[in-house]
MARMARKE-97653 format. One record per residue: residue in one letter; x, y, z of N, C-alpha, C in turn. Coordinates in steps of 0.02 Angstrom, whole numbers, padded with zeros to 5 digits, always signed. Layout:
! MARMARKE-97653
<A, <X, Y, Z>, <X, Y, Z>, <X, Y, Z>>
...
! end
This chain:
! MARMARKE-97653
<X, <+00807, -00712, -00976>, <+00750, -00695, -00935>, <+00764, -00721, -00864>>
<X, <+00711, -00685, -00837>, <+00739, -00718, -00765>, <+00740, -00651, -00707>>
<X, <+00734, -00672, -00637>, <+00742, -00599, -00591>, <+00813, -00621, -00598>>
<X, <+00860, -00576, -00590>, <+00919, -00567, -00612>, <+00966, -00534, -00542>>
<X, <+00943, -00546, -00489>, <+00991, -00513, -00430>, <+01051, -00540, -00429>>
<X, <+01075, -00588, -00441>, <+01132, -00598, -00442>, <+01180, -00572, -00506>>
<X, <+01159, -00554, -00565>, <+01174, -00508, -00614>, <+01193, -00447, -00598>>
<X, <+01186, -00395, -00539>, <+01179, -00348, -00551>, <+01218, -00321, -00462>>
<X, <+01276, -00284, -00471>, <+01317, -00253, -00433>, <+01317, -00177, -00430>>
<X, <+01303, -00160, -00340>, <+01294, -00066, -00365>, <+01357, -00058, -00318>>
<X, <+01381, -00008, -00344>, <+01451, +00031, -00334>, <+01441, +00089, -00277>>
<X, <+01503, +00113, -00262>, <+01488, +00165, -00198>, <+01545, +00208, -00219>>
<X, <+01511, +00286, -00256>, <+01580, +00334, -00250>, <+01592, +00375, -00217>>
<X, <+01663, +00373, -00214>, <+01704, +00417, -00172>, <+01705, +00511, -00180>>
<X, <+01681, +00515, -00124>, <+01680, +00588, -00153>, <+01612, +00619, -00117>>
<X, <+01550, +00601, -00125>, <+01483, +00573, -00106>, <+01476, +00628, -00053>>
<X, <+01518, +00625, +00015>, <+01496, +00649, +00068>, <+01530, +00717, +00068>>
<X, <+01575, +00721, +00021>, <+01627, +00765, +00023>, <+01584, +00836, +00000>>
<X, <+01536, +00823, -00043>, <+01484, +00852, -00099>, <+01446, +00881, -00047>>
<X, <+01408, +00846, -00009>, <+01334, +00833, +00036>, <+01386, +00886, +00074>>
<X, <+01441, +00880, +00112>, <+01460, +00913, +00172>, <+01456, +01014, +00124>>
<X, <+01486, +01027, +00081>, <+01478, +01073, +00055>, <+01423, +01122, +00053>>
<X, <+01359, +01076, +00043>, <+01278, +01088, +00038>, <+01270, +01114, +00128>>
<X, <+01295, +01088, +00173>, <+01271, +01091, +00235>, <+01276, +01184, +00236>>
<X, <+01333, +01206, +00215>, <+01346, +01270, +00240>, <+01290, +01315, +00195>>
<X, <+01238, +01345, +00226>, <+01197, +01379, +00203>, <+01164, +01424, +00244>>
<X, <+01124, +01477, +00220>, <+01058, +01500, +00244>, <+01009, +01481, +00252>>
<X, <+00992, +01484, +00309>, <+00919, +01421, +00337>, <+00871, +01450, +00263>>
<X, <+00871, +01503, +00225>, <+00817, +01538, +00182>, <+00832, +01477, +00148>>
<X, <+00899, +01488, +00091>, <+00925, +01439, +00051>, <+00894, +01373, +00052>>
<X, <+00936, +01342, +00122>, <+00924, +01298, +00130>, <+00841, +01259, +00118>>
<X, <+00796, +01276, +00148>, <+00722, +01283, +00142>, <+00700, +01288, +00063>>
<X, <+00717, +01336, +00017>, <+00710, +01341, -00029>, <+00729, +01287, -00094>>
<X, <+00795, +01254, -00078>, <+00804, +01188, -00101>, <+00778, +01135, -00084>>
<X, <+00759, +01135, -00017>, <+00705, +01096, -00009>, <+00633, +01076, -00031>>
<X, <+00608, +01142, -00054>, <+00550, +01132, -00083>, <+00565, +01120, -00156>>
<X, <+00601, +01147, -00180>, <+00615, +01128, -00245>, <+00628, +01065, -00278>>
<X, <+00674, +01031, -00201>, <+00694, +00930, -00240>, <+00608, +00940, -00215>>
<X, <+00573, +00933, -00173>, <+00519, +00905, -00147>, <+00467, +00909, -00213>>
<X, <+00474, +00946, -00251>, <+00424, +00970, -00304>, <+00454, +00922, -00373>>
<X, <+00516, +00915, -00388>, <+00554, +00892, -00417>, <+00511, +00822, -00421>>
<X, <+00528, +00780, -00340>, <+00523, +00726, -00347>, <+00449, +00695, -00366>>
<X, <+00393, +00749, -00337>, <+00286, +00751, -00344>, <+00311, +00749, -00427>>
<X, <+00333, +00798, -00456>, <+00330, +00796, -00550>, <+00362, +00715, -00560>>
<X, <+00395, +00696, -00545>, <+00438, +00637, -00562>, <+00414, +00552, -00563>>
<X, <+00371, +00569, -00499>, <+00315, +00519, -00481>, <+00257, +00534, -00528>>
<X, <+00240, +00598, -00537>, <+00177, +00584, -00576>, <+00179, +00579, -00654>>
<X, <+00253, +00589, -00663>, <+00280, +00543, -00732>, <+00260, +00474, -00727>>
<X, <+00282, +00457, -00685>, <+00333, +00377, -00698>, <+00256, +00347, -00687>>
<X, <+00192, +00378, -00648>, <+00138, +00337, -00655>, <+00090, +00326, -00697>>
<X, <+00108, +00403, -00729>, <+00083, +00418, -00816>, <+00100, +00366, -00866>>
<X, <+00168, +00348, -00849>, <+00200, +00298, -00892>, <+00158, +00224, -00881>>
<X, <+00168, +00186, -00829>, <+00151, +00153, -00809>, <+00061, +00131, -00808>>
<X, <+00025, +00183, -00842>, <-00021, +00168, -00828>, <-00049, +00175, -00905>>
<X, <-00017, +00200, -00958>, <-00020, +00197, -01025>, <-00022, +00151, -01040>>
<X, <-00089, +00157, -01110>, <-00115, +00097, -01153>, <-00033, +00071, -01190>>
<X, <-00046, -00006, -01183>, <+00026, -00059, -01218>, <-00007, -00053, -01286>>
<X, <+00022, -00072, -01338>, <+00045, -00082, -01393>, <+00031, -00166, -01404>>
<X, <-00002, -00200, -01414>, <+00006, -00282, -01425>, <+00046, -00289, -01477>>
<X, <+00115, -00342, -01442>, <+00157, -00367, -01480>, <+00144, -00397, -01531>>
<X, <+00168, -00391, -01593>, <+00123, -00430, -01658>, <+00124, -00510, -01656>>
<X, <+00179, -00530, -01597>, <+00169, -00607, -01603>, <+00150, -00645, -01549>>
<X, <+00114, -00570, -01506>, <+00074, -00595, -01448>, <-00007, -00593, -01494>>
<X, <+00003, -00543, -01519>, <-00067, -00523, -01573>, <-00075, -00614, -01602>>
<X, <-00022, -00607, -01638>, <-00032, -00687, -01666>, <-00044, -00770, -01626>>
<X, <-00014, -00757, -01576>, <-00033, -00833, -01502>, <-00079, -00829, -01502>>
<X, <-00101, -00755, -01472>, <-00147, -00755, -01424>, <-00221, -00697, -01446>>
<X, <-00236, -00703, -01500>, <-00290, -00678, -01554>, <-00331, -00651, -01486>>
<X, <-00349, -00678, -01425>, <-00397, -00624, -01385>, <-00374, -00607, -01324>>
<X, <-00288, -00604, -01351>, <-00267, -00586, -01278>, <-00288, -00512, -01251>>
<X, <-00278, -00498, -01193>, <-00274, -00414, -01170>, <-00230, -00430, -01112>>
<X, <-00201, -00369, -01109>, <-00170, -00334, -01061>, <-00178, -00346, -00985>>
<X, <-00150, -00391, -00972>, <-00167, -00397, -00872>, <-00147, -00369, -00831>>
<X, <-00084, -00344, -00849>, <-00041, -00294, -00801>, <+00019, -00305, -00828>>
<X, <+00054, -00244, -00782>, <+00139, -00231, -00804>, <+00185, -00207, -00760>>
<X, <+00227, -00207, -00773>, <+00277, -00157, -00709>, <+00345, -00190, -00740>>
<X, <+00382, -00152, -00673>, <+00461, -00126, -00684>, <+00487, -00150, -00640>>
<X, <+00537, -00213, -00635>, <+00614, -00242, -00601>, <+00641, -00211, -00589>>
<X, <+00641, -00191, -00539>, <+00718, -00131, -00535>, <+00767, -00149, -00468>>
<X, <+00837, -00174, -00465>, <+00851, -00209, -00412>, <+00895, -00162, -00386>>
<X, <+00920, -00132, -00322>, <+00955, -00120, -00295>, <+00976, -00038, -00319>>
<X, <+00913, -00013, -00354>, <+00915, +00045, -00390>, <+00918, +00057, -00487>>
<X, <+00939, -00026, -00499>, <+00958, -00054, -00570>, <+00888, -00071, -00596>>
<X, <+00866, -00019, -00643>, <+00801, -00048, -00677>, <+00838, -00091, -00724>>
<X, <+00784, -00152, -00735>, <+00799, -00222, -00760>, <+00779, -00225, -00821>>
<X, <+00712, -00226, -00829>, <+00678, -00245, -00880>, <+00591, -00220, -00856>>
<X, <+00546, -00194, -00897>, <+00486, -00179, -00912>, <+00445, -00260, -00923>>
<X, <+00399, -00289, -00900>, <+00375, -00350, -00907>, <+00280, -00319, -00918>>
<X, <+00255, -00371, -00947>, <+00182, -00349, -00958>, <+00179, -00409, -00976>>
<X, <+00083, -00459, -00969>, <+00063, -00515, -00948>, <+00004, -00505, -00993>>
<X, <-00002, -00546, -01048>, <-00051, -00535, -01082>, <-00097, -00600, -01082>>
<X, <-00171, -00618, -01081>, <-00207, -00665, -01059>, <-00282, -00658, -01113>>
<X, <-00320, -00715, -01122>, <-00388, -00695, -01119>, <-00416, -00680, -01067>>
<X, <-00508, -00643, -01084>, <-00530, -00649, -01015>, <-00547, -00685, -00980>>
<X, <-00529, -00689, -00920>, <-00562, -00734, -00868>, <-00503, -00757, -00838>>
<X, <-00447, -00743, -00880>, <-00366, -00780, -00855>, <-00366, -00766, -00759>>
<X, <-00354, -00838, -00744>, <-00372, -00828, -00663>, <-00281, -00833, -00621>>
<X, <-00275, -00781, -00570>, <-00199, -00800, -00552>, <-00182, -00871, -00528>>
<X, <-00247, -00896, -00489>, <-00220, -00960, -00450>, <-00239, -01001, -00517>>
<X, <-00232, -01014, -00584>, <-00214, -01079, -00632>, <-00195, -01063, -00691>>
<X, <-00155, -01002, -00673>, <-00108, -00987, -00722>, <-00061, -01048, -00774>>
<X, <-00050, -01090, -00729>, <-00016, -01131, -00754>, <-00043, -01193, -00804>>
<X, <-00113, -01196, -00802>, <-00148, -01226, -00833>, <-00186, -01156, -00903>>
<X, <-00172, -01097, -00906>, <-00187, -01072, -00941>, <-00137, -01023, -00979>>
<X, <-00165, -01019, -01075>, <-00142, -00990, -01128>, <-00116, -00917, -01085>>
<X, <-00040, -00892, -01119>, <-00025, -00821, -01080>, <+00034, -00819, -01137>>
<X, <+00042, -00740, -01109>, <+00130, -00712, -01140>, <+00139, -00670, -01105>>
<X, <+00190, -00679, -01095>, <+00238, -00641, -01038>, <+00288, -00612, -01116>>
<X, <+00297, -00526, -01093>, <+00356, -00481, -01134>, <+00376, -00447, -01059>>
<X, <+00438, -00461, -01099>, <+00510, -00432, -01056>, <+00557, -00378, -01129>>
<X, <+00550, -00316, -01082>, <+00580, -00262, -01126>, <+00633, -00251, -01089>>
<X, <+00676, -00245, -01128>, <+00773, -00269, -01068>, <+00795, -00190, -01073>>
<X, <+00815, -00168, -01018>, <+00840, -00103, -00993>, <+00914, -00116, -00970>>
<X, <+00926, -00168, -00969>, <+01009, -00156, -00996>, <+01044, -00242, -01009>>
<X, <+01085, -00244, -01014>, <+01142, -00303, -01067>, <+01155, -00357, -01017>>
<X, <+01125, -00418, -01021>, <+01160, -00498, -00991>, <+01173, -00521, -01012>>
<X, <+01215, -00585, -01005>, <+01233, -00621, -01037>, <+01205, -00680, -01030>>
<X, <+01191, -00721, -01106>, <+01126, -00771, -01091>, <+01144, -00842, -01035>>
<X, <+01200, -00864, -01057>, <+01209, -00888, -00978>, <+01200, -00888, -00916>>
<X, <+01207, -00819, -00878>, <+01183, -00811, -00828>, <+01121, -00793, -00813>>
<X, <+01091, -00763, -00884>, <+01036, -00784, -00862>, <+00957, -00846, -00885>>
<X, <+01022, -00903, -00906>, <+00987, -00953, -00899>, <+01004, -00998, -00838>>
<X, <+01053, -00974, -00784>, <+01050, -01002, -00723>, <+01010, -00967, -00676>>
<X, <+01028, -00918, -00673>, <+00989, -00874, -00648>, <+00889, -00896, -00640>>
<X, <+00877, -00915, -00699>, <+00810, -00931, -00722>, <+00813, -01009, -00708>>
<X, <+00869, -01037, -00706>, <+00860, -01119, -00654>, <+00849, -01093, -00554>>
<X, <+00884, -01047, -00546>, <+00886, -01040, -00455>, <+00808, -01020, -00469>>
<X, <+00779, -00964, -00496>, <+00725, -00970, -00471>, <+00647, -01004, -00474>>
<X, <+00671, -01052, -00542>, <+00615, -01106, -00525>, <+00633, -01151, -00485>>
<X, <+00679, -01155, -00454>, <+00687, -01206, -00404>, <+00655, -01179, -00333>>
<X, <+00624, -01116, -00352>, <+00599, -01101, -00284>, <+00512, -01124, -00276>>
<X, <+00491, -01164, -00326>, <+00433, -01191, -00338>, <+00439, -01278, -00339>>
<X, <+00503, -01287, -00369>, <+00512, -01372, -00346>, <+00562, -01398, -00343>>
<X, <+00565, -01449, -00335>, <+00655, -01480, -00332>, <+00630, -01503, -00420>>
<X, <+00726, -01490, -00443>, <+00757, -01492, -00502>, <+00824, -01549, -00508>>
<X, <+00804, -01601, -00515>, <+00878, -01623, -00521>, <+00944, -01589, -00590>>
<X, <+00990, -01620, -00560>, <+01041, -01556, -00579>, <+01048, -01619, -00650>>
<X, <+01008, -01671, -00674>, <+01023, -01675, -00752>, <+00965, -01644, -00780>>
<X, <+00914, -01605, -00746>, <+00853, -01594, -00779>, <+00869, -01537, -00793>>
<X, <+00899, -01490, -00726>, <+00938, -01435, -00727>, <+00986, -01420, -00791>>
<X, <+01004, -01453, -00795>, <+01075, -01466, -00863>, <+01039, -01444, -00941>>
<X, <+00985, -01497, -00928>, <+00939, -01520, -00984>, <+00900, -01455, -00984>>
<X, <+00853, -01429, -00969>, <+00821, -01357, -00986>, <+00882, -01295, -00993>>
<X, <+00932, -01283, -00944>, <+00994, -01234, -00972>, <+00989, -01253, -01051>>
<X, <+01023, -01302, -01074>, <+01048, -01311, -01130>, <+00982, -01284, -01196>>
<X, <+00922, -01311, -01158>, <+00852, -01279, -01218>, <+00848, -01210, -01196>>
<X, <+00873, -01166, -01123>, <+00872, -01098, -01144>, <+00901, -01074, -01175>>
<X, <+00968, -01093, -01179>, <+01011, -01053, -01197>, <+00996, -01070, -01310>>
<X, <+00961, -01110, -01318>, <+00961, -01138, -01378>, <+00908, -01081, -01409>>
<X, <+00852, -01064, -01366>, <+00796, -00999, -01390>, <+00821, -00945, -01363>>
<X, <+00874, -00924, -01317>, <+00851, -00868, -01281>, <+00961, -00827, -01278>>
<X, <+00967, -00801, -01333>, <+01027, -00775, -01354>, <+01069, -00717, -01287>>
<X, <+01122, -00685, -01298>, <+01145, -00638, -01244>, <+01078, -00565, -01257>>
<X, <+01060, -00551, -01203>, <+01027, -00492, -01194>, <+01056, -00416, -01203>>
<X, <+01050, -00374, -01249>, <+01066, -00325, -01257>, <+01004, -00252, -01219>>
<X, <+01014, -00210, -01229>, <+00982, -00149, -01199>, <+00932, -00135, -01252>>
<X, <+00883, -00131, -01225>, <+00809, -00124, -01288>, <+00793, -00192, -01322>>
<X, <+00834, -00259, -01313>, <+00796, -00304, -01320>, <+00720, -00322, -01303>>
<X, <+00696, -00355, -01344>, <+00614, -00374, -01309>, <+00615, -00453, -01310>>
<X, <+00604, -00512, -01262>, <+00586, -00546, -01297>, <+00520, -00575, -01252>>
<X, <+00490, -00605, -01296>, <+00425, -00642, -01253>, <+00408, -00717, -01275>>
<X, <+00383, -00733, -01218>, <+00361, -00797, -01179>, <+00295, -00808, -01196>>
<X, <+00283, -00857, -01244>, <+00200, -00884, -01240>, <+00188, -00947, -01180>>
<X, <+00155, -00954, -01155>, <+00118, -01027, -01132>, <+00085, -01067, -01168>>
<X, <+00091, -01120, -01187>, <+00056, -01171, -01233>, <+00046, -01233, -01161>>
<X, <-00017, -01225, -01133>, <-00052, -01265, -01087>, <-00042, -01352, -01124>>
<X, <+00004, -01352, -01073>, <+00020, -01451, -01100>, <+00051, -01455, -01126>>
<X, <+00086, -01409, -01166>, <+00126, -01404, -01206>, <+00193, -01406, -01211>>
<X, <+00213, -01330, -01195>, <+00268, -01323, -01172>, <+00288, -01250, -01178>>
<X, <+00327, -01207, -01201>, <+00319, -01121, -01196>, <+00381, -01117, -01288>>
<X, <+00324, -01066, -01291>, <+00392, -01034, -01354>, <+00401, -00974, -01360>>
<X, <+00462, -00952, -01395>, <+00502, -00888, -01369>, <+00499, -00865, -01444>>
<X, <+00519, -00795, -01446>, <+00517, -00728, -01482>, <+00560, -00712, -01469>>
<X, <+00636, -00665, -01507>, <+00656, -00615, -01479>, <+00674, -00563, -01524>>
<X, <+00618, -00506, -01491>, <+00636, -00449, -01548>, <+00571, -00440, -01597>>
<X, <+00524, -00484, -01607>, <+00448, -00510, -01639>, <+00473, -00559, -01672>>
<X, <+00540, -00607, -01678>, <+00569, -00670, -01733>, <+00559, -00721, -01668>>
<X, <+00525, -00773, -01719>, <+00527, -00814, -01668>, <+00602, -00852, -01665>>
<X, <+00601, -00888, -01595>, <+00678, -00895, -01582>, <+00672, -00973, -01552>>
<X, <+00622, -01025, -01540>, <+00606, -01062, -01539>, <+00563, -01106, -01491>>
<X, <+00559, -01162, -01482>, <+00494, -01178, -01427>, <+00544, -01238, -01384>>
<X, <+00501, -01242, -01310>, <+00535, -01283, -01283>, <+00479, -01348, -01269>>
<X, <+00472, -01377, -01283>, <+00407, -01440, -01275>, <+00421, -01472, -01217>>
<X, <+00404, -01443, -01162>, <+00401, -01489, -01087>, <+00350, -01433, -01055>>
<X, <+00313, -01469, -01052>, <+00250, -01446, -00991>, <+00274, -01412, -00930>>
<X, <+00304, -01458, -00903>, <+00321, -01431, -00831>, <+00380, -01374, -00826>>
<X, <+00426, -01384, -00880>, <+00480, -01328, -00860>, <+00426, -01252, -00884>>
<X, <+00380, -01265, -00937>, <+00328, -01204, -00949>, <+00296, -01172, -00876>>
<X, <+00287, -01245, -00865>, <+00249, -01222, -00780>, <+00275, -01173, -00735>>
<X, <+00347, -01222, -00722>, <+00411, -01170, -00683>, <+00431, -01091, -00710>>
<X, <+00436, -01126, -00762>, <+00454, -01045, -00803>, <+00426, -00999, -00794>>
<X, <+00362, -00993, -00815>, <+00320, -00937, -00803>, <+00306, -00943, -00723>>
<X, <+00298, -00978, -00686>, <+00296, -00967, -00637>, <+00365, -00929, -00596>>
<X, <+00412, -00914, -00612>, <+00445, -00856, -00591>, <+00432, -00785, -00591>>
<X, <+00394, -00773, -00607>, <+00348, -00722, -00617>, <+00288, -00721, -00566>>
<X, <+00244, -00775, -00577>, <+00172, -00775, -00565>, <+00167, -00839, -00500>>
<X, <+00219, -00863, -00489>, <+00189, -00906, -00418>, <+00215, -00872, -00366>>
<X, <+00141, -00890, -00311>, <+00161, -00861, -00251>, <+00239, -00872, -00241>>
<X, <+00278, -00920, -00243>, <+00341, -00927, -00210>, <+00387, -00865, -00241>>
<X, <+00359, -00862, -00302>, <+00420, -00805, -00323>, <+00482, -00746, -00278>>
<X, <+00513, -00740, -00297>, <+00550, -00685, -00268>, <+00558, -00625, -00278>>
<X, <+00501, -00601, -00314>, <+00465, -00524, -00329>, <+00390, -00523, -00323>>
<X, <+00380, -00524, -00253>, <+00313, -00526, -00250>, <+00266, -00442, -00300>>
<X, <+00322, -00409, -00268>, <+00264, -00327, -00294>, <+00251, -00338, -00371>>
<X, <+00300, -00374, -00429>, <+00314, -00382, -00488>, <+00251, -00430, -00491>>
<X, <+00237, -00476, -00464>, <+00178, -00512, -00463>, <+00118, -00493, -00461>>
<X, <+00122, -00465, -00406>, <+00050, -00426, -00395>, <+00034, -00374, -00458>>
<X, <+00086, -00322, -00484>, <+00076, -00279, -00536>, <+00060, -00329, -00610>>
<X, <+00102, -00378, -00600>, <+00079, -00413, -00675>, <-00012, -00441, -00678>>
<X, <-00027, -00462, -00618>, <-00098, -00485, -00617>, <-00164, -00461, -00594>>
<X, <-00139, -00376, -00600>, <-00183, -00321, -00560>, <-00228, -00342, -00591>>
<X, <-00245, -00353, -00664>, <-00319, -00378, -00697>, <-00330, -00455, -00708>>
<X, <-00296, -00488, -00654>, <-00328, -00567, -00682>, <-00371, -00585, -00624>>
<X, <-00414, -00635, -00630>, <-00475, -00638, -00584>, <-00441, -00722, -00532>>
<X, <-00463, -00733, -00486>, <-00437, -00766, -00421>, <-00415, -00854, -00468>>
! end
């Protein structure tokens, strides 16, 4: 888990302009006519992807089980540099407020849209809670070693999810098996707060996860 930009490299092929220059030679008719066509292409494509996006979730059976009155707060899609990431959705009781998140019951699911490796992204998931506090690098050491202990290499169509246990500490799922718990309060804090604190480094991912939580 984790925003994952440093995971993820986009390529540039050769050939590209060679294609595009071909397209130039046309009939202004032509030309015009393909135009309206991507233009129509792309209105159907959007009003997919918001269809999607705006469809009733499914409660995970072991969010069903945490969180007996959770609902649905919001959701959305990682997508870095053109690389969709992972599908995320934020499940809460009512009243779940964004500014004390951290003091309140939640689950965070992450549906994986393509393959990491759990290493990187249990560093990955150290850089960006460090953007909420300083980490010394044995504490640093010390939570790697409990991610990597719940949280296995990521494959494509993986799911796994994140409960909050307020005071507690957070426990993991992957796939609906549970995969184990980490008992420290504060790395729960950090954790989910990669996601949900202002500091984050996906603000729009933020805002979409807490479209329904109250101030």
């Amino acid at each position: 888990m984790g925003v994952l930009h440093g995971l993820l490299r986009s390529g540039f092929h050769a050939g590209q302009h060679q294609r595009h220059a071909v397209h130039a030679v046309q009939t202004p008719g032509r030309t015009l006519k393909r135009l309206l066509l991507a233009a129509a292409a792309s209105l159907l494509w959007a009003g997919a992807a918001l269809a999607q996006s705006q469809s009733p979730a499914a409660t995970a059976q072991e969010v069903a089980s945490a969180l007996p009155q959770g609902q649905l707060i919001g959701q959305g899609r990682l997508t870095v540099w053109g690389f969709q990431v992972y599908d995320a959705r934020l499940w809460a009781a009512t009243g779940f407020g964004a500014g004390g998140y951290a003091s309140q019951p939640m689950a965070l699911e992450l549906a994986y849209l393509r393959a990491f490796d759990a290493v990187e992204v249990a560093k990955r998931s150290l850089q960006e809670m460090r953007r909420s506090a300083a980490i010394s690098e044995a504490q640093a050491a010390q939570w790697t070693t409990e991610l990597l202990r719940v949280i296995p290499d990521v494959r494509k169509g993986d799911r796994i999810t994140g409960v909050h246990r307020p005071g507690v500490g957070a426990a993991f799922w992957v796939n609906g098996r549970a995969s184990g718990e980490i008992r420290d309060a504060e790395f729960a804090r950090l954790f989910f707060g990669i996601w949900l604190s202002p500091n984050t480094s996906e603000p729009q991912l933020r805002q979409a996860l807490l479209a329904g939580a109250g101030e």
